[in-house]
N, C-alpha and C positions, 0 to 999 in steps of 0.2 A: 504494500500500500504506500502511495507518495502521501506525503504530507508538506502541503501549501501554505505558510505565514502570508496574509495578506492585512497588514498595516493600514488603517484609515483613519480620518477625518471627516466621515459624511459627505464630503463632496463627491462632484461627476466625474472626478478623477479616481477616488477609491471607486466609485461603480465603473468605472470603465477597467480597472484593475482585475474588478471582481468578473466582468465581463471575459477580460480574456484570459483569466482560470481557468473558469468555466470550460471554456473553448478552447483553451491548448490544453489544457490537464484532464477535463472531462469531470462527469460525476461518481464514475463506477470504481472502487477501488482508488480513491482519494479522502484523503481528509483535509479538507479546510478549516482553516484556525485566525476569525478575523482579531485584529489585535486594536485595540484605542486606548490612547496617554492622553490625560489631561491636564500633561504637562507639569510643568516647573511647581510643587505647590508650599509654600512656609506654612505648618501650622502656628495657626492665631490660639495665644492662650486667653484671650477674652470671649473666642469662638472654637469651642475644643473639637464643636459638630460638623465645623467648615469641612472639611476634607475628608469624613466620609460620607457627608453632604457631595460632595463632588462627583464620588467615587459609585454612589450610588443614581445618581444621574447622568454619568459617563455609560454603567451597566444596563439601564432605562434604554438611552440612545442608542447604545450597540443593540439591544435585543433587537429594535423597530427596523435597524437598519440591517439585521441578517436577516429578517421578513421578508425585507425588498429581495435581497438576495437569493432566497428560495424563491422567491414570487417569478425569476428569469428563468426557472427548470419546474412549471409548476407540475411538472408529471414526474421528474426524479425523484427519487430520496437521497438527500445531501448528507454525507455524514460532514457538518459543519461546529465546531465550537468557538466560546467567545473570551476572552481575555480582555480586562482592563486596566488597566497600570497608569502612573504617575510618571513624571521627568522626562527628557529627552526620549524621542524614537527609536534611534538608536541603542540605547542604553534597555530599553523593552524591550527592545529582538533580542539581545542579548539574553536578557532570562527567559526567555520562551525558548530560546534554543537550551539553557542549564537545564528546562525542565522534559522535556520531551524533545522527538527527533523533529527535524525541518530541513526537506530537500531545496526547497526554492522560496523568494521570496517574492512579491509581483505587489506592487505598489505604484500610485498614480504617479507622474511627474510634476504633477501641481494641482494642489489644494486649496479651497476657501472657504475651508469649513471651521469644525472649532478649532483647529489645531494652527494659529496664524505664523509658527515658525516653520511651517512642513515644509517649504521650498527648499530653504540652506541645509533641514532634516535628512530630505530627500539624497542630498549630496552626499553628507554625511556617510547614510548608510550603503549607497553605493561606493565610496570608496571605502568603508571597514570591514564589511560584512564578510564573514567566510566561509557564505552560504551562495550559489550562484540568488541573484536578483532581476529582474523580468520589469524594470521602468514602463509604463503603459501611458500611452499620450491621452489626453481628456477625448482627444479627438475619434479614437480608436474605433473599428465597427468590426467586428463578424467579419472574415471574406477568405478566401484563396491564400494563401503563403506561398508563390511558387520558388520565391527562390530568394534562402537567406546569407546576408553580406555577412560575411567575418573579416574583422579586418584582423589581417594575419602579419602579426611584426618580427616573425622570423625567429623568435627566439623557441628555444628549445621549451618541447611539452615535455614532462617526466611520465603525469600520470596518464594512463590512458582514460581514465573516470572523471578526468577534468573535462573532458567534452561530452559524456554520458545525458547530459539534460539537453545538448545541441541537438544530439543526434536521435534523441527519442522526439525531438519537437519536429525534426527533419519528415521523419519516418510518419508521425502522425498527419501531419500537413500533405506529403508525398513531396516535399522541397528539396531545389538542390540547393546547396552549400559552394556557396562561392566564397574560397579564400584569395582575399585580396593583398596586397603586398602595396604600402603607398611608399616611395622611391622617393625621398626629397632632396637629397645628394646626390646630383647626377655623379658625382667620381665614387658614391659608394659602390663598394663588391657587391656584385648583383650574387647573394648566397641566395641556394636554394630554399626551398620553403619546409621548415621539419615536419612537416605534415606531408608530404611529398611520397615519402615510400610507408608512410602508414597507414595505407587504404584498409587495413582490416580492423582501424578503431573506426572507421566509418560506416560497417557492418552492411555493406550494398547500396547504402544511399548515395545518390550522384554526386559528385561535389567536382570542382575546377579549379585550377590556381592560374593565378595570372599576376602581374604585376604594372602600376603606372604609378606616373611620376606628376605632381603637383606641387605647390609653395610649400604647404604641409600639410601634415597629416588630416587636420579636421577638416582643411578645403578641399583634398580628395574624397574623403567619408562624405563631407556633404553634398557633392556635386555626385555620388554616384547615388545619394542614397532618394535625393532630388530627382531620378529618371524615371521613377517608378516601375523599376523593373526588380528592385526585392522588398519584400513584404516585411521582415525586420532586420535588425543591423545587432551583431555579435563580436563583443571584445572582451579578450583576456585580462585580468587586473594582477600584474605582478609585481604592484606595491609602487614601482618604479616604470619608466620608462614612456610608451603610448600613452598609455590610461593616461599619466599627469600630466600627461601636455593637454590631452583632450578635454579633462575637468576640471582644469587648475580654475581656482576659485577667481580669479578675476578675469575669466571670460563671459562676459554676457549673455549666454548661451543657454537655450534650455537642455535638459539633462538629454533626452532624446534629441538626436541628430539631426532630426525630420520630422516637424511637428504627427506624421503621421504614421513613424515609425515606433513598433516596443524595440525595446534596447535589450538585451541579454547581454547579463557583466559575468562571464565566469571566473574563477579565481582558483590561483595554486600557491 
């Protein structure tokens, strides 16, 4: 059974989140686990009730809003539970993962619900998390995935299980997996791609490599992902290197590359 963390704030970004769970992960042999923080809170010792006052109308609003969310499968049975917690978002995945297991996590790209720091949140737990994460655009709909961008930086994969959620998302969809290679040194060693002779972590699904050259990295990803010829866009986070150029915090940027693309962060 996978089990799904899906982190919200009531907005059409957690529903559009919940949307493509639903639809890449399915109902059958999954668990979903919506999770809501009500943030930052100082106990008032004038008000000793505030903050399970809080806590219990955080529990209130999750309950109404997992309704909405069986209400999108009303002939499924969801096996879904609910979590409520305090402090930073990040800092809540974190104990949802001490408590139980969580294969993925899929969360909107922007919020404006109750949770009014979820945007920089957002960031946050895309670059810490050590769980793959599935960013979903507010904009997101239901449709075809024929063919998902990975942008491929060359460096060595150790595990073969670090692409295990690509390749299951691949196989479900019927996508192929384009590993891209963005070349910004035209005098760099054009090295081969280490995915190149490992066609049997790809388990028969199609995939292709290629490689082009652009100013850099995010003006390549965006100009390919701007064609609309792949349905989502996939990068490795190795602490170091792509990833931080591409989310360094003072780019203006939404986390998604393409207001219409979900983003899959895997991590080693």
């Amino acid at each position: 059974m996978k089990h799904i963390l899906i982190p919200t704030d009531f907005s059409d970004g957690s529903m559009a989140a919940v949307r493509f769970a639903f639809d890449a992960f399915g109902t059958t042999g999954t668990h979903y686990i919506l999770l809501h923080t009500i943030g930052d809170i100082v106990p008032s010792e004038t008000l000793p009730e505030y903050v399970p006052m809080l806590l219990q109308t955080g529990k209130k609003e999750l309950h109404a809003f997992s309704e909405k969310c069986r209400a999108l499968k009303p002939e499924d049975t969801i096996e879904l539970t609910t979590v409520v917690d305090s402090g930073a978002v990040f800092f809540a995945i974190e104990r949802v993962y001490e408590a139980q297991p969580v294969d993925a996590v899929v969360l909107g790209a922007k919020g404006k619900g109750a949770a009014t720091f979820w945007g920089t949140q957002t960031t946050d737990v895309v670059k810490m998390s050590t769980r793959p994460v599935v960013v979903v655009p507010v904009e997101w709909q239901p449709g075809p995935i024929q063919r998902i961008l990975y942008a491929d930086d060359r460096i060595h994969i150790r595990k073969r299980n670090t692409l295990s959620i690509l390749v299951d998302l691949a196989k479900r969809y019927g996508s192929e997996i384009a590993l891209v290679h963005v070349r910004v040194d035209q005098d760099e060693p054009l090295a081969p791609s280490s995915l190149d002779k490992k066609s049997a972590w790809f388990q028969d699904v199609a995939h292709t490599s290629t490689t082009i050259a652009a100013k850099d990295v995010q003006m390549g990803l965006e100009q390919l992902a701007g064609t609309g010829d792949y349905g989502m866009l996939a990068v490795l986070h190795h602490h170091v290197g792509w990833f931080d150029m591409i989310f360094h915090r003072s780019l203006a940027k939404k986390l998604a590359l393409h207001t219409t693309l979900p983003l899959l962060v895997l991590y080693e």
